[in-house]
N, CA and C atoms as an extended XYZ file, in Angstrom:
327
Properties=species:S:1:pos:R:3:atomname:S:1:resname:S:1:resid:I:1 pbc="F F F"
N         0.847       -1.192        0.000 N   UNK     1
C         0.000        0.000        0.000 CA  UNK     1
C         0.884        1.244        0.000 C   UNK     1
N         0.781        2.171       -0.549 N   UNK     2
C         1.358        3.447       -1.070 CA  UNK     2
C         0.599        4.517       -0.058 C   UNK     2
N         1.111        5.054        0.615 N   UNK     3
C         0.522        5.900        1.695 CA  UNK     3
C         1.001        7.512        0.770 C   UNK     3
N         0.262        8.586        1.133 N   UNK     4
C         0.391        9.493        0.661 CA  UNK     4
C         1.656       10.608        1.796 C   UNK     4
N         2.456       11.613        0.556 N   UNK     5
C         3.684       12.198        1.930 CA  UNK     5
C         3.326       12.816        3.089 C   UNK     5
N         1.726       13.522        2.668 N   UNK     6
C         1.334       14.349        3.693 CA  UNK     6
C         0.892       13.777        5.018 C   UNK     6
N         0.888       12.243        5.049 N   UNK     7
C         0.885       11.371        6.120 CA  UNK     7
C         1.881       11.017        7.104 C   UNK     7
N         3.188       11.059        6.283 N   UNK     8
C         4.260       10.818        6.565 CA  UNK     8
C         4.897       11.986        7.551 C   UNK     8
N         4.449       13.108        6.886 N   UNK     9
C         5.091       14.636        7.436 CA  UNK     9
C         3.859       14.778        8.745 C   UNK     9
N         2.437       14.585        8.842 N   UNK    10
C         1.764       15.100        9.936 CA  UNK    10
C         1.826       14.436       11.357 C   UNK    10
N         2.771       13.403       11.017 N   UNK    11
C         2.986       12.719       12.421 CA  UNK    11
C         5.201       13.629       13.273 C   UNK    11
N         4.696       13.802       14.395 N   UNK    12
C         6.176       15.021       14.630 CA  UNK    12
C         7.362       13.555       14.853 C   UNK    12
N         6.831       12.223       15.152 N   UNK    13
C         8.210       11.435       15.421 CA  UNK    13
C         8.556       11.325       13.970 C   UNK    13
N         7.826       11.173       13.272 N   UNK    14
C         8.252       10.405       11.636 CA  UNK    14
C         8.998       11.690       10.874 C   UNK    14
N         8.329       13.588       11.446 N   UNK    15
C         9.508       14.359       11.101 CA  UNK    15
C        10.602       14.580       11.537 C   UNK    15
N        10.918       14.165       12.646 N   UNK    16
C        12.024       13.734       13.706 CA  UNK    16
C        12.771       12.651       12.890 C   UNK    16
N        12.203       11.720       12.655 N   UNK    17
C        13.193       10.916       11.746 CA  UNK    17
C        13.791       10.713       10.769 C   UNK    17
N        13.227       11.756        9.787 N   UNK    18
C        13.207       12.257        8.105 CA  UNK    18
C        14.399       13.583        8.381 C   UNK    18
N        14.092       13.958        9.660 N   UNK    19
C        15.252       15.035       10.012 CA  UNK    19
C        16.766       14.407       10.347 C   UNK    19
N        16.350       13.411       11.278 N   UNK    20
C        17.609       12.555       11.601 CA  UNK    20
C        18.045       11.726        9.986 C   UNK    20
N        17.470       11.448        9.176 N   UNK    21
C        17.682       10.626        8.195 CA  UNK    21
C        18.415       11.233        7.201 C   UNK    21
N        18.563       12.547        7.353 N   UNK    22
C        18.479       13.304        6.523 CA  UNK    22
C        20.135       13.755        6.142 C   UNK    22
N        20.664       13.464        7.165 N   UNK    23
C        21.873       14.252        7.389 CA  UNK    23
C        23.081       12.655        7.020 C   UNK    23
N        22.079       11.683        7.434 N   UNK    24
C        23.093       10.508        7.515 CA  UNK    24
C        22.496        9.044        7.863 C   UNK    24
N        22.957        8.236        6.832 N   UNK    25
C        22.556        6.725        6.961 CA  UNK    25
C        22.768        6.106        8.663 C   UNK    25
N        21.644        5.397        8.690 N   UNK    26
C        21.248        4.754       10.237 CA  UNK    26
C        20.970        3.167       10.460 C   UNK    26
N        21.472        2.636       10.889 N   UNK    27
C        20.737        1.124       10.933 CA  UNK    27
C        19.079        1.477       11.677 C   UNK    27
N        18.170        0.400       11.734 N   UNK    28
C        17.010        0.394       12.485 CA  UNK    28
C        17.669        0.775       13.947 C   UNK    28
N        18.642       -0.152       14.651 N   UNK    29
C        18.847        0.217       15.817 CA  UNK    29
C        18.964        1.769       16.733 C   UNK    29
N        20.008        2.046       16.028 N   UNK    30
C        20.845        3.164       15.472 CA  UNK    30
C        19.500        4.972       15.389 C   UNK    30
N        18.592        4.639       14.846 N   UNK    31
C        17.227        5.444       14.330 CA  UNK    31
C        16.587        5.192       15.752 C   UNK    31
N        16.196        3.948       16.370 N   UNK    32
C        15.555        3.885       17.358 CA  UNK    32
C        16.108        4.294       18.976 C   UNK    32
N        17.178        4.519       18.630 N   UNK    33
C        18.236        4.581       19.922 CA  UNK    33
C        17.834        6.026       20.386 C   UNK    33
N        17.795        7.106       19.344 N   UNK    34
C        17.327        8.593       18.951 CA  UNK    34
C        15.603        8.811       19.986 C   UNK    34
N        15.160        7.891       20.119 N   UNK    35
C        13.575        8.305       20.517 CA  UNK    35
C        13.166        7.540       21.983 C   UNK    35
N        12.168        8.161       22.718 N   UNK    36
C        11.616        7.820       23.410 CA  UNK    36
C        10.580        6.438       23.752 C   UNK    36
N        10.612        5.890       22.846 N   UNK    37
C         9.451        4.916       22.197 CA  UNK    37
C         9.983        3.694       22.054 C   UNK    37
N         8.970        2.858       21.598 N   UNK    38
C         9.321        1.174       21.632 CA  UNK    38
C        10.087        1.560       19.882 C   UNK    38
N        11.160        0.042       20.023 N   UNK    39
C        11.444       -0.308       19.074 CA  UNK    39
C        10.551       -0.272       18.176 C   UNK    39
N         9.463       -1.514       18.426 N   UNK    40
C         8.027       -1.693       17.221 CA  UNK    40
C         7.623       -0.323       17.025 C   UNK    40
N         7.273        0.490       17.877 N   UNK    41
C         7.140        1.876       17.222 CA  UNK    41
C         7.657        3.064       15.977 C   UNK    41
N         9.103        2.706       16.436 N   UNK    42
C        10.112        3.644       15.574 CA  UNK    42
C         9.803        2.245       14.018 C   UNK    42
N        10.175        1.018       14.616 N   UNK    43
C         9.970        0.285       13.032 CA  UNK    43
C         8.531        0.727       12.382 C   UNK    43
N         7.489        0.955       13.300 N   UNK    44
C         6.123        1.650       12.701 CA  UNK    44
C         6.042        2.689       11.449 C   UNK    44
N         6.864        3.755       12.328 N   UNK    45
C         6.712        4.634       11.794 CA  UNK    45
C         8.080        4.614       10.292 C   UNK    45
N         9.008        4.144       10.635 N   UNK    46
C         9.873        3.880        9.937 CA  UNK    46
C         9.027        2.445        8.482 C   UNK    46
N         8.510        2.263        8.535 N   UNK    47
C         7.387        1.581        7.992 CA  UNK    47
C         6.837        2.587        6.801 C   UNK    47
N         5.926        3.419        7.655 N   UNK    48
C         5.351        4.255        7.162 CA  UNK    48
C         6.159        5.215        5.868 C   UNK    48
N         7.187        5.686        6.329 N   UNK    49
C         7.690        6.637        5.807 CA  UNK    49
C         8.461        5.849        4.355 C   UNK    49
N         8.845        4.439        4.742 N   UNK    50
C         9.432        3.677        3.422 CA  UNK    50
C         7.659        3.591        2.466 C   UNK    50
N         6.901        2.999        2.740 N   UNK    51
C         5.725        3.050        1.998 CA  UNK    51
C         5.575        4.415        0.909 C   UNK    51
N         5.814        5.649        1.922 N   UNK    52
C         5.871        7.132        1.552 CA  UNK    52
C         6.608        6.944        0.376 C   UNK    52
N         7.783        6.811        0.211 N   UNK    53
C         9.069        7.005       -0.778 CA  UNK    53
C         9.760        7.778        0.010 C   UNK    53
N         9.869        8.257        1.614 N   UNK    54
C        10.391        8.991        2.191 CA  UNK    54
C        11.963        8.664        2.579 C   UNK    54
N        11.996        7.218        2.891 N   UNK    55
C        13.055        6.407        3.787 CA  UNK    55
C        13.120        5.173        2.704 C   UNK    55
N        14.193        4.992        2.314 N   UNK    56
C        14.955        3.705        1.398 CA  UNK    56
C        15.189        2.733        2.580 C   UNK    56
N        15.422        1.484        3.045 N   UNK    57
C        16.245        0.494        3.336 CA  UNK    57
C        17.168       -0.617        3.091 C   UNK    57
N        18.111       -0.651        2.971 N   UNK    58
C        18.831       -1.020        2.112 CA  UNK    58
C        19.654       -2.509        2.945 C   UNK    58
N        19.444       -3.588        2.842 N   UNK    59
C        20.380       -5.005        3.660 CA  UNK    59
C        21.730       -4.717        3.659 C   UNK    59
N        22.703       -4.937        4.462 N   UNK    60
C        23.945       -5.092        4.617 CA  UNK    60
C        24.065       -6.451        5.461 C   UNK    60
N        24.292       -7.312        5.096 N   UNK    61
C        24.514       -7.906        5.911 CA  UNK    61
C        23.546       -8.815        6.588 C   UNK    61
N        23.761       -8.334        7.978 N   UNK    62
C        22.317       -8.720        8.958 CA  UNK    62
C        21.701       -7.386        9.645 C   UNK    62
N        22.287       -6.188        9.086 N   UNK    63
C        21.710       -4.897        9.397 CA  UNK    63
C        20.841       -4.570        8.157 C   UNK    63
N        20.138       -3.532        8.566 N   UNK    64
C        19.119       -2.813        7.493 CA  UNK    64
C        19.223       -1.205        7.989 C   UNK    64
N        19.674       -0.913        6.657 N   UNK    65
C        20.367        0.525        6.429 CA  UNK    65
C        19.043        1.487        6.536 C   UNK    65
N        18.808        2.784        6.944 N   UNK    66
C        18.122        3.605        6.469 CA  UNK    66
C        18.446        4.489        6.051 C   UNK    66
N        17.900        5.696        4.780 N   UNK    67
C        18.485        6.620        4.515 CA  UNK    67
C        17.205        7.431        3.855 C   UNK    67
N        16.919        8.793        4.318 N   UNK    68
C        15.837        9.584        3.536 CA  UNK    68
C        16.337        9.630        1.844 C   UNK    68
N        14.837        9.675        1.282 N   UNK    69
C        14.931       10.427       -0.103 CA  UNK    69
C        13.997       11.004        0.305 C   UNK    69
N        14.793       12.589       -0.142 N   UNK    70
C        13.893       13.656        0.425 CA  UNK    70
C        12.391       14.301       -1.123 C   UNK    70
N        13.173       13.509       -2.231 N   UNK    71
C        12.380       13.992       -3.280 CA  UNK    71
C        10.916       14.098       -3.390 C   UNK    71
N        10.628       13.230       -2.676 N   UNK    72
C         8.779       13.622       -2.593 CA  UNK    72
C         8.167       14.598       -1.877 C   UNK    72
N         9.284       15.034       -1.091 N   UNK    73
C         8.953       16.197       -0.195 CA  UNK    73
C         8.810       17.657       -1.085 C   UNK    73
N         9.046       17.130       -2.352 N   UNK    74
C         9.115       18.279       -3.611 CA  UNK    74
C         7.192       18.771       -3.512 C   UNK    74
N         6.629       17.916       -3.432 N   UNK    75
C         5.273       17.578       -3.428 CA  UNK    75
C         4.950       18.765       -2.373 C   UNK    75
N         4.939       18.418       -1.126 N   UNK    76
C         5.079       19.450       -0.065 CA  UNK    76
C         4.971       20.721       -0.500 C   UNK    76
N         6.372       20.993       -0.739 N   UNK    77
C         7.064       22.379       -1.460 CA  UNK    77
C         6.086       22.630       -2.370 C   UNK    77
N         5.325       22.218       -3.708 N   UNK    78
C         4.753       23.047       -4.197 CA  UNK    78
C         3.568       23.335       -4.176 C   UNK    78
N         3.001       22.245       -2.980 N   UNK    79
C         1.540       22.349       -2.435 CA  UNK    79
C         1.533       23.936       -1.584 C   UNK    79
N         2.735       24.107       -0.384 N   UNK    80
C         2.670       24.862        0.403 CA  UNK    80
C         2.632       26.185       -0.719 C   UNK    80
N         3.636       25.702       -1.936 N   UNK    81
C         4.158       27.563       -2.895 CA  UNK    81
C         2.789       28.129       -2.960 C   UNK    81
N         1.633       27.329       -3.318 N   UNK    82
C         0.416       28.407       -3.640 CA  UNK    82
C         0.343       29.132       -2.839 C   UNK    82
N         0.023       28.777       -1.431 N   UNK    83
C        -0.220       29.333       -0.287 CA  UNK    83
C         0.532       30.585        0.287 C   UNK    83
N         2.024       30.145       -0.061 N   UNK    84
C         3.087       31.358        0.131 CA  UNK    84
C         2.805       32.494       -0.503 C   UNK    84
N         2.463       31.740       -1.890 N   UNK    85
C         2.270       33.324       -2.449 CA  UNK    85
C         0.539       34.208       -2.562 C   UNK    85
N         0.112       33.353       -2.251 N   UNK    86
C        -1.398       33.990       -2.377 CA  UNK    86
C        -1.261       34.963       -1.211 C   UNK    86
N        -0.531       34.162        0.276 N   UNK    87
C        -0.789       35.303        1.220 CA  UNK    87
C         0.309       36.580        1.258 C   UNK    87
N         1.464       36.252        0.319 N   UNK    88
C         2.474       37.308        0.099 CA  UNK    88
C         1.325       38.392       -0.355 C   UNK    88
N         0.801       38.008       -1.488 N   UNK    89
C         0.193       39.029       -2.187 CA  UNK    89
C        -1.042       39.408       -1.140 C   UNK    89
N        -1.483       39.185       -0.229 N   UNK    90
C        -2.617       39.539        0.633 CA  UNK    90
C        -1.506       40.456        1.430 C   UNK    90
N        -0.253       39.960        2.013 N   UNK    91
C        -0.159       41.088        3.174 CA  UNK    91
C         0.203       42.340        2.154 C   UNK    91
N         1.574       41.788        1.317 N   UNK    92
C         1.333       43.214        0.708 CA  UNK    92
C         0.547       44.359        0.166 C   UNK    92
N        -0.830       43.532        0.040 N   UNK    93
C        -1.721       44.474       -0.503 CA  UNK    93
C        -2.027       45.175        0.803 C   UNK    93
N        -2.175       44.426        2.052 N   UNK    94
C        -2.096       45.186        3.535 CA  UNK    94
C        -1.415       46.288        3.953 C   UNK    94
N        -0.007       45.938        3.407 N   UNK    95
C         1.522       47.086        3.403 CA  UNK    95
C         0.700       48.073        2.584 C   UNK    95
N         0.195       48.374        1.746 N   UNK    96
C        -0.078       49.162        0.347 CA  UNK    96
C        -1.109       49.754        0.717 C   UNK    96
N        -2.255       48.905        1.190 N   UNK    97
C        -3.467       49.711        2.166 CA  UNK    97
C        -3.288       50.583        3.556 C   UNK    97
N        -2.337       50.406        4.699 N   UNK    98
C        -1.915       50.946        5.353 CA  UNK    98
C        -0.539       52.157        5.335 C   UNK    98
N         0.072       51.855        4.060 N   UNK    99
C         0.897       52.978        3.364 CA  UNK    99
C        -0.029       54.246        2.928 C   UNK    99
N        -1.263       53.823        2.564 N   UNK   100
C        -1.948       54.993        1.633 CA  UNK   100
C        -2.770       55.663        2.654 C   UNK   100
N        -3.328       55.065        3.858 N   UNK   101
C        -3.870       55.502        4.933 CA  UNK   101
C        -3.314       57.156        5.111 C   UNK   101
N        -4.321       57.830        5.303 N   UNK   102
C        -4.476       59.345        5.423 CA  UNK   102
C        -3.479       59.619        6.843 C   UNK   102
N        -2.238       60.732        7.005 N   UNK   103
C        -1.520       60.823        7.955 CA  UNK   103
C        -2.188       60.903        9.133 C   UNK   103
N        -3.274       61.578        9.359 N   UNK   104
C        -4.230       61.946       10.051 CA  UNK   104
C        -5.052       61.024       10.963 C   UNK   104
N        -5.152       60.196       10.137 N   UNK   105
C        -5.825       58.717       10.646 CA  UNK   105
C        -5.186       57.871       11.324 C   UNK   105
N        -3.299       57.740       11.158 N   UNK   106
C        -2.802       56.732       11.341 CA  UNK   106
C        -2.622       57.580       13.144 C   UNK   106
N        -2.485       59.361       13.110 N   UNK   107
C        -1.864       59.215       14.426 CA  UNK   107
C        -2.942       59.825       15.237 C   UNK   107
N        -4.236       59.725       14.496 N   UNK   108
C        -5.726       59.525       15.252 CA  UNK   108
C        -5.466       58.530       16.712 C   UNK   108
N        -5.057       57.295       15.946 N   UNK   109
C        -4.989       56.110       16.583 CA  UNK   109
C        -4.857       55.938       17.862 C   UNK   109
C-alpha cells in the first residue's frame, strides 16, 4: 500500500526521523536509539515513511540501512508555494493599504 507524503510529514516522530535521516545513513537500531518509544514503534513509523518514498532500506549484511529520499517532499514544497504566495500578495496588498492611509488617521490612533 502506497501511503500518501502528507501522512508521513503530519505525524512530529516520523519528522524527527526524516530530520535525523536526513543528514546521515542509520541502521534500524541506530534510528531507534534517537527516541523515546518502543522499538516496534520507531519500526512503525519507519514503515510508514518507506511506503511514503520517504526512507529507502537497504540489507547489509544482517543490518538494514536507512536513509531519507527527500524527493517527494518536492510535493510538499509546491503544495505549500500556492499558499506562500497567495498570502504574500494579501499582506502586501495590507503594506499598500496601510501605506496609503491618510496621515491623520494613522496618528488619530
Amino acid at each position: 500500500m502506497r501511503r500518501d507524503v502528507f501522512q508521513a510529514i503530519a505525524d512530529p516522530t516520523r519528522r524527527e526521523i526524516i530530520n535525523l535521516l536526513a543528514g546521515q545513513q542509520l541502521n534500524l537500531n541506530a534510528v531507534a536509539d534517537n527516541f523515546d518509544i518502543s522499538r516496534p514503534a520507531v519500526s512503525k513509523h519507519i514503515k510508514i515513511l518507506t511506503e511514503c518514498g520517504l526512507v529507502i532500506i537497504k540489507q547489509q549484511g544482517r543490518e538494514r540501512y536507512c536513509r531519507a529520499d527527500l524527493k517527494k517532499l518536492e510535493q510538499v514544497a509546491k503544495w505549500t508555494e500556492q499558499y506562500r504566495t497567495f498570502w504574500t500578495s494579501k499582506l502586501d496588498a495590507l503594506e499598500n493599504f496601510l501605506n496609503e492611509e491618510p496621515i491623520e488617521t494613522k496618528t488619530k490612533k
